[in-house]
C-alpha positions as semicolon CSV with decimal commas, in nm:
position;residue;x (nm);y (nm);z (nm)
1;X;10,091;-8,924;10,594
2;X;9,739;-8,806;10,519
3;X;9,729;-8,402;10,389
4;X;9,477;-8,137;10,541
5;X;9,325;-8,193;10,248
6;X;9,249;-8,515;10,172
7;X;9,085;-8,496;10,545
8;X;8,907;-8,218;10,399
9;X;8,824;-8,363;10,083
10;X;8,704;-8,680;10,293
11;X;8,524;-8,489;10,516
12;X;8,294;-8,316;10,278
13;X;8,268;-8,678;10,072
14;X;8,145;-8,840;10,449
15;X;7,903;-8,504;10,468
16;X;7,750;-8,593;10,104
17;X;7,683;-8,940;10,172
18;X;7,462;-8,856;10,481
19;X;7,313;-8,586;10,370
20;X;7,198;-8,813;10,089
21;X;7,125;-9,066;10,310
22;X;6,902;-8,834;10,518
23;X;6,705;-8,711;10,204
24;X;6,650;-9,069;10,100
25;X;6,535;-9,102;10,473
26;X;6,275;-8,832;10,436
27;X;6,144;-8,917;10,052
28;X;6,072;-9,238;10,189
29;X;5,856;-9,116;10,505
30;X;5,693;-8,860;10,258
31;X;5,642;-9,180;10,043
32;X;5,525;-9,422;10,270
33;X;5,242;-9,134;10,377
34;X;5,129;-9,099;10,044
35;X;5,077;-9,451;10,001
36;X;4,878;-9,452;10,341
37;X;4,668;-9,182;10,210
38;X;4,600;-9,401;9,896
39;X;4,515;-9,745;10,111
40;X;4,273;-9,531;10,297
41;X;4,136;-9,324;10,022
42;X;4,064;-9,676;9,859
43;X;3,860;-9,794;10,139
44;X;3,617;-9,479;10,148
45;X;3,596;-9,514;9,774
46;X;3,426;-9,858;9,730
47;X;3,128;-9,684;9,966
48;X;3,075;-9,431;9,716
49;X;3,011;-9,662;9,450
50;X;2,683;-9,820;9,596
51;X;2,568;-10,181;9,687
52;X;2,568;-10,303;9,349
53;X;2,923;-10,293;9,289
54;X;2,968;-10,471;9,629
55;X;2,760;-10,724;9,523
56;X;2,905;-10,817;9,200
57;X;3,234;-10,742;9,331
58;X;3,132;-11,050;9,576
59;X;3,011;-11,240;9,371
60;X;3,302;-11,309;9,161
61;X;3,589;-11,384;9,467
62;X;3,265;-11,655;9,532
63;X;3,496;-11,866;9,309
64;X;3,812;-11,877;9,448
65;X;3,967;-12,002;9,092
66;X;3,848;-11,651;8,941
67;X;4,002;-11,482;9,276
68;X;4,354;-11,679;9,225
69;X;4,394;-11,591;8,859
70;X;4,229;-11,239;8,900
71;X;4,496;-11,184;9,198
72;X;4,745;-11,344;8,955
73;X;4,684;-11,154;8,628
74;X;4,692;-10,805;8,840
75;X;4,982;-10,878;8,973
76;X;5,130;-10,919;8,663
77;X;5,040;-10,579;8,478
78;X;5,085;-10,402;8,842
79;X;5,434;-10,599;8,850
80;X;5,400;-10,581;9,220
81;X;5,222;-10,788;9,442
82;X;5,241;-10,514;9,694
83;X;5,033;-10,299;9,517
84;X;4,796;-10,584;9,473
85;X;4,746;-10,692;9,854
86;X;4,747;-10,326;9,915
87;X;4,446;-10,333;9,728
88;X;4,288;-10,635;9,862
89;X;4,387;-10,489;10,235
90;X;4,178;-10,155;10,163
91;X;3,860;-10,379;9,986
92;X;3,846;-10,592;10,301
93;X;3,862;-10,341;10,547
94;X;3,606;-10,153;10,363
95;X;3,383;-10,443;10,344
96;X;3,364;-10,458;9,964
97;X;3,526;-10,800;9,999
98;X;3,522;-11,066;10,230
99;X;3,816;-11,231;10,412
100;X;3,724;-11,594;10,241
101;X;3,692;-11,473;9,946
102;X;4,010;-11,267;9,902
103;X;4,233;-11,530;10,006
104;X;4,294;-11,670;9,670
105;X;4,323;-11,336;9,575
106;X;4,633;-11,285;9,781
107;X;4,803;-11,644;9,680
108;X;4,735;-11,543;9,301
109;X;4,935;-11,221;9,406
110;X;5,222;-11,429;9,492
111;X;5,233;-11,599;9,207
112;X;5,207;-11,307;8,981
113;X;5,494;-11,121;9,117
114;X;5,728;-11,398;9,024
115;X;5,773;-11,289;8,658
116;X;5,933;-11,002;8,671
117;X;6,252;-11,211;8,740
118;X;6,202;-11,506;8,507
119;X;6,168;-11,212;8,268
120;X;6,550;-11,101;8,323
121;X;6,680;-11,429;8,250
122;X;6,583;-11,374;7,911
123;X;6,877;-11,161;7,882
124;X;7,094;-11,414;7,903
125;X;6,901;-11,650;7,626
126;X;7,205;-11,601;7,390
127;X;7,458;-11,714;7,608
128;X;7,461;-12,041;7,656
129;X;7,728;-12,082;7,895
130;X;7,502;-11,829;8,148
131;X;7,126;-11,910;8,018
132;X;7,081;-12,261;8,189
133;X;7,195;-12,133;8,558
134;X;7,002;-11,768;8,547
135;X;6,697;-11,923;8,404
136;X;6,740;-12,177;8,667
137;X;6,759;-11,909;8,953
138;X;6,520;-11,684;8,802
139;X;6,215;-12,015;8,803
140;X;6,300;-12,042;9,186
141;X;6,039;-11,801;9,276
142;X;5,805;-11,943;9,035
143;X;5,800;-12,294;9,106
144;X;5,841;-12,223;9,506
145;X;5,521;-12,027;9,490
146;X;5,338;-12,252;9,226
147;X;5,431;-12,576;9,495
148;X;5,286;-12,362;9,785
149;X;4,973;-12,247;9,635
150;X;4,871;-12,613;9,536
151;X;4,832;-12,738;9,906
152;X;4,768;-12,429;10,087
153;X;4,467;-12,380;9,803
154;X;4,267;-12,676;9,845
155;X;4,359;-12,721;10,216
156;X;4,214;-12,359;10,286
157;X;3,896;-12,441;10,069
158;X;3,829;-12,772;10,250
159;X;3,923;-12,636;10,619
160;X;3,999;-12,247;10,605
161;X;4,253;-12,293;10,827
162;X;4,421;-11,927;10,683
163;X;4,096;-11,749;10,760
164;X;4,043;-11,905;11,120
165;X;4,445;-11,830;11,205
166;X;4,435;-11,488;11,048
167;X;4,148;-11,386;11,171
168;X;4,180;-11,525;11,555
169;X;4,539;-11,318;11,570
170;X;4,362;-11,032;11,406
171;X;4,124;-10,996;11,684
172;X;4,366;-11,073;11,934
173;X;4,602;-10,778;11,837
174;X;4,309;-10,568;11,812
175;X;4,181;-10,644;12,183
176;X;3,857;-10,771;12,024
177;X;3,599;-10,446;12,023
178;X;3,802;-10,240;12,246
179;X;4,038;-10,176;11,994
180;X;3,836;-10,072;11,720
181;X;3,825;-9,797;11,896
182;X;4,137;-9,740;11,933
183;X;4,282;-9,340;11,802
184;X;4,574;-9,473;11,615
185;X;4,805;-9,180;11,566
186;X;4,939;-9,312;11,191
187;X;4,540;-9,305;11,116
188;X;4,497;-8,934;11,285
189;X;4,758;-8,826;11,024
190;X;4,631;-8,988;10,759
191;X;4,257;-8,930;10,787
192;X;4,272;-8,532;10,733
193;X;4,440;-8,575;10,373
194;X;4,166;-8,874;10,315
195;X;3,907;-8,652;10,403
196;X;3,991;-8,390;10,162
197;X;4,023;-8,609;9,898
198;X;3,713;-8,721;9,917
199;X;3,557;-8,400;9,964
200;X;3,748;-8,244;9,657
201;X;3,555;-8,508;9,441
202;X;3,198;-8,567;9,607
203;X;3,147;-8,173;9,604
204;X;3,183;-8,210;9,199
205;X;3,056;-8,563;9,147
206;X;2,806;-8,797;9,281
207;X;2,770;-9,134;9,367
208;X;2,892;-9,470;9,179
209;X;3,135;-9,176;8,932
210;X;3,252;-9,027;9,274
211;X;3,355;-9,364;9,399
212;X;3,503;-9,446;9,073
213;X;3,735;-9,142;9,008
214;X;3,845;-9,200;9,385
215;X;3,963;-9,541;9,313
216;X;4,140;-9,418;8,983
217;X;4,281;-9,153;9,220
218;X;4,384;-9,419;9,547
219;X;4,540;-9,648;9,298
220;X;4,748;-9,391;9,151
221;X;4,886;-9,292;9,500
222;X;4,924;-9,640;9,592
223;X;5,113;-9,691;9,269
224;X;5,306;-9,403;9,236
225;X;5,443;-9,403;9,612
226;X;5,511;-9,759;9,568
227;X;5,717;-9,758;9,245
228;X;5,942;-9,410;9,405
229;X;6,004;-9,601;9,697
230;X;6,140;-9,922;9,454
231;X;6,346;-9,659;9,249
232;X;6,483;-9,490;9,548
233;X;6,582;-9,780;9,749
234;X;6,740;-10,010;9,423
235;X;7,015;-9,740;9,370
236;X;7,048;-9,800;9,745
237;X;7,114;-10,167;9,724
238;X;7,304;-10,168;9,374
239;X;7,558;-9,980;9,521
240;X;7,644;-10,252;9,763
241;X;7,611;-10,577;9,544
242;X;7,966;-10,664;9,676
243;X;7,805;-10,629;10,029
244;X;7,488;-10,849;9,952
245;X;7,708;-11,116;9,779
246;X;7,925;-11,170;10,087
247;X;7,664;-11,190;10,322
248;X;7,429;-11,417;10,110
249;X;7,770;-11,673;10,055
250;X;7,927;-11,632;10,437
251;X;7,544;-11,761;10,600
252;X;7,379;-12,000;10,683
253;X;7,018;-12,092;10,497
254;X;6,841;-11,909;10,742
255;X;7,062;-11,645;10,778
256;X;6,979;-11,603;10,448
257;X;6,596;-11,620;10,520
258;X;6,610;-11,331;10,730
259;X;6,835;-11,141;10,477
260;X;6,608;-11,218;10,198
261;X;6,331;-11,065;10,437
262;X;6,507;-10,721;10,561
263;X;6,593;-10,671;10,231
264;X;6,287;-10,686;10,053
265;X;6,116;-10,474;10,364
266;X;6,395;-10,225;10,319
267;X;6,336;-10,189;9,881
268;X;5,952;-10,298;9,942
269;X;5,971;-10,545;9,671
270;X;6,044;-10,889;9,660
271;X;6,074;-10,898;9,275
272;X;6,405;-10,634;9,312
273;X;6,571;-10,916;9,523
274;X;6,514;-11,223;9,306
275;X;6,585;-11,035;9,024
276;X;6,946;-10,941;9,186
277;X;7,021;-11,278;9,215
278;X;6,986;-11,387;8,883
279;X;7,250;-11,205;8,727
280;X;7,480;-11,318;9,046
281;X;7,376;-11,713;8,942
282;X;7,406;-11,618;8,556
283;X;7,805;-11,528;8,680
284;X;7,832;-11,844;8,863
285;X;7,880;-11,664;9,186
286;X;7,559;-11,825;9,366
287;X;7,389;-12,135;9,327
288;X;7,058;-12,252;9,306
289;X;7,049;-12,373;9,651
290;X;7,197;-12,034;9,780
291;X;6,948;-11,866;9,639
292;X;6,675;-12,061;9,734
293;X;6,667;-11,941;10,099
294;X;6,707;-11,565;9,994
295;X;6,387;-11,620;9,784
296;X;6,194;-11,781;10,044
297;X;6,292;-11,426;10,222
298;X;6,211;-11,214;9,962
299;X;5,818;-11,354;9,966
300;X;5,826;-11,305;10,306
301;X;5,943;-10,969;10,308
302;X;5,722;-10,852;10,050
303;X;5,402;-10,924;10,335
304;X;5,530;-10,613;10,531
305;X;5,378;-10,357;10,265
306;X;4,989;-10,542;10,325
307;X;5,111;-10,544;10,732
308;X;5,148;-10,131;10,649
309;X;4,861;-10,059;10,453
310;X;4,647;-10,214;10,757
311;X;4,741;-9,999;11,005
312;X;4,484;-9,732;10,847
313;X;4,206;-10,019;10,846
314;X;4,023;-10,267;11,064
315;X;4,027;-10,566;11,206
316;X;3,928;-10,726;10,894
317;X;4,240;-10,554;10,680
318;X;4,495;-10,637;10,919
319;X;4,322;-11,034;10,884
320;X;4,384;-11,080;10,525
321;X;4,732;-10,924;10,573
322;X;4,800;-11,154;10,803
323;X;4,671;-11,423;10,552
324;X;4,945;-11,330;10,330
325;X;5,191;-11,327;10,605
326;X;5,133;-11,657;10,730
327;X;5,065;-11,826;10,364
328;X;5,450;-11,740;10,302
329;X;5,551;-11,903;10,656
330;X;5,378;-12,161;10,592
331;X;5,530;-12,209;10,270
332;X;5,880;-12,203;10,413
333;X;5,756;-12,449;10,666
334;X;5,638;-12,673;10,379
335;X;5,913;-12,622;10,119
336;X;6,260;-12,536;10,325
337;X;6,242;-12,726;10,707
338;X;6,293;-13,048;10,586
339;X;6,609;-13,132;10,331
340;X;6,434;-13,364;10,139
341;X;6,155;-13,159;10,022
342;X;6,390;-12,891;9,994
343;X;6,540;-13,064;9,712
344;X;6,204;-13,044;9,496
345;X;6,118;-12,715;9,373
346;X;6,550;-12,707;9,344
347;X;6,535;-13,062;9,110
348;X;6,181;-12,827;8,945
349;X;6,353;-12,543;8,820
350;X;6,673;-12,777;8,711
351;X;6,454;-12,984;8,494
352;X;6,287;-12,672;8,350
353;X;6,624;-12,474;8,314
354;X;6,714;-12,824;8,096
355;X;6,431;-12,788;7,872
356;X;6,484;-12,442;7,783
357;X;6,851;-12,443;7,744
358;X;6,767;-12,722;7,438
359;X;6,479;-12,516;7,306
360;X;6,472;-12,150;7,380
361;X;6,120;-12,116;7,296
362;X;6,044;-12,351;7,569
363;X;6,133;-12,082;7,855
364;X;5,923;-11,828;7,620
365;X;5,662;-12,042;7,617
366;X;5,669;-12,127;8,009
367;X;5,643;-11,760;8,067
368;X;5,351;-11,667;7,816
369;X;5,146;-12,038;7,928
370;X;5,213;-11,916;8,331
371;X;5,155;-11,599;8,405
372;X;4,956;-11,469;8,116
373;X;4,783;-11,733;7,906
374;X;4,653;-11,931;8,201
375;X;4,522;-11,647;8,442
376;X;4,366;-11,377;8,146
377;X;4,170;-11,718;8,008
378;X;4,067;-11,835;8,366
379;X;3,958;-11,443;8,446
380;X;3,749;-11,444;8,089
381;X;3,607;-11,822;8,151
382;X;3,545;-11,848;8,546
């Protein structure tokens, strides 16, 4: 028989948990605003800092190897894609970049944020037992995104067949001119705080240093909201691994998909995800091919942050989201549909998981060559 107070001490345990469930709530709105105010302030900026910048800015996505590794390599130090495409989204819509040109940018963004979990593998690089199946997991991402890129890239260089997609259902959820416009009430809210930004630094500084010290300023909003929103939500979803592990093992592979997807749109990163599966595959408790699916999700879900930052643009930002939304459909389309080329980047990251367990340095190696080597070189050279 339950006492009055273990119903009391219950009830004040059940009052606890949603109050701090409502303050999450509200940090999160308060969050997401201050990252809208950064995407916008961003946009203004690169008008402040003259033609000049524009062009040269324009001149180097002209070579869409520079604009892969430059997405790439930013990626990487950001250690968040969505703070990369949030980028890109506020350069396009401002006009500092064109659509073409930051379409490599966005697939080098993909590619960059897949470190971050071939990076907690390592921790596991003394136990052999573990090593070969987390390192295995963690290279999913990596060699999934890696496969993608190399026939999305040259097919949307020979045909642009991102750019026509992107931007036909960019106009088309726009209304065409009509919609531009359109008084969005998320860009009504937004545009006071802007406004005063910019103000604040154009009444003490001037031109190209005006425009700079707003970027410094739009980037730190962007990144700070971003990386509170991570921190907040990962306690959320660490406290229910047991949860996540069920569901992920009780599905089907697109079950999983969608999983993947909700859950990186709920932490707003996809790296978080992957890298909460390695430690699951390091225990043995998922497999490869298990996590596969969830990662698929997880680069899917990560396109909602570009999807958000465009609601306080154009036409033109809400394209190149797009772009990065239907690059990771496509991908799924390419690399999941169909069993038997499901079973490559899976037999990929085997073979690679092989090689390192023999020689350690290999996976060290891998990670340095990858995602650091390869794009800082190509962004020095190009």
């Amino acid at each position: 028989m339950t006492s009055q107070s273990d119903i009391q001490i219950k009830g004040a345990f059940l009052k606890n948990e949603a109050f701090d469930l409502l303050l999450r709530f509200l940090m999160i709105v308060a969050l997401l605003y201050l990252f809208l105010v950064g995407v916008s302030t961003l946009g203004g900026s690169f008008k402040l800092m003259g033609g000049g910048f524009a062009k040269s800015l324009l001149n180097v996505t002209s070579n869409p190897f520079m604009g892969l590794f430059s997405g790439m390599f930013a990626t990487v130090l950001f250690q968040s894609s969505s703070v990369t495409t949030s980028i890109i989204v506020g350069l396009v819509a401002s006009g500092a970049l064109p659509l073409g040109g930051a379409i490599p940018m966005v697939m080098g963004a993909n590619l960059g944020t897949s470190v971050t979990n071939t990076l907690v593998s390592l921790g596991y690089i003394k136990n052999q037992k573990h090593f070969r199946d987390a390192f295995a997991a963690a290279t999913v991402h990596d060699i999934f995104n890696i496969l993608t890129v190399s026939i999305l890239l040259p097919l949307e260089l020979t045909f642009g067949f991102l750019e026509k997609m992107a931007g036909s259902l960019a106009g088309f959820l726009y209304g065409g001119s009509a919609a531009m416009t359109y008084k969005s009430p998320i860009k009504a809210a937004i545009k006071p705080v802007s406004k005063g930004i910019t103000s604040l630094v154009t009444n003490s500084f001037e031109g190209p240093i005006a425009g700079g010290i707003l970027v410094l300023i739009a980037a730190a909003l962007i990144i700070t909201a971003l990386g509170f929103i991570v921190k907040i939500m990962k306690v959320v979803v660490e406290s229910n691994k047991g949860q996540i592990i069920e569901n992920l093992l009780s599905k089907n592979g697109y079950i999983a998909i969608f999983f993947g997807t909700i859950l990186t749109i709920a932490v707003q990163s996809s790296s978080i995800t992957t890298s909460l599966l390695v430690p699951m595959a390091g225990a043995g408790v998922l497999t490869i091919e298990s996590i596969l699916p969830v990662t698929i999700g997880a680069n899917i879900g990560t396109t909602a942050t570009a999807l958000l930052a465009a609601l306080t643009g154009n036409v033109h930002g809400l394209a190149i989201a797009l772009v990065h939304f239907i690059f990771n459909i496509a991908g799924m389309l390419l690399w999941y549909v169909h069993p038997k080329l499901r079973s490559v980047p899976i037999s990929l990251c085997n073979k690679l998981a092989e090689l390192t367990l023999r020689n350690r340095l290999n996976g060290i190696a891998y990670i340095i060559l990858v995602f650091f080597l390869i794009p800082f070189t190509f962004t020095l050279l190009l």
